[in-house]
C-alpha positions, 0 to 999 in steps of 0.5 A: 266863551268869549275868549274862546271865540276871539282866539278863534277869530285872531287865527282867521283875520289875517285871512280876511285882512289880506282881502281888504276885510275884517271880522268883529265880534258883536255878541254871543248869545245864550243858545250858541249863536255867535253874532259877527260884524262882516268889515271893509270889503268883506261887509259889501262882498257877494261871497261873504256870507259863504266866507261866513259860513264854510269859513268862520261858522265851520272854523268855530263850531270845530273848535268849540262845539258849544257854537250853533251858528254863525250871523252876520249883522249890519 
């Protein structure tokens, strides 16, 4: 799955690039939860966690149902 995840990923940095910000991938845990690394200005951005959400939680769960959620860590 992890592949997976990163190739999903890959679609949505330049997105996030062109803001000064960045995305990384932390860990994938067994229940589905993808843990992520807000970068740049998109780590200090008072949307961010909508960008996470309605941006790359929805991205994800559409193209690979097993994902449940999406976090942010520090």
């Amino acid at each position: 799955m992890k592949e997976k995840v990163e190739e999903v990923l890959k679609k949505i940095r330049p997105t996030l690039q062109a803001d000064g910000g960045d995305i990384e991938l932390v860990s994938i845990e067994d229940d589905g939860v993808i843990k992520v690394r807000l970068k740049g200005a998109c780590g200090s951005c008072p949307m961010s966690t909508m960008t996470l959400k309605m941006g790359v939680e929805k991205q994800l769960k559409q193209e690979i149902p097993a994902v449940k959620e999406v976090v942010a860590v520090a």
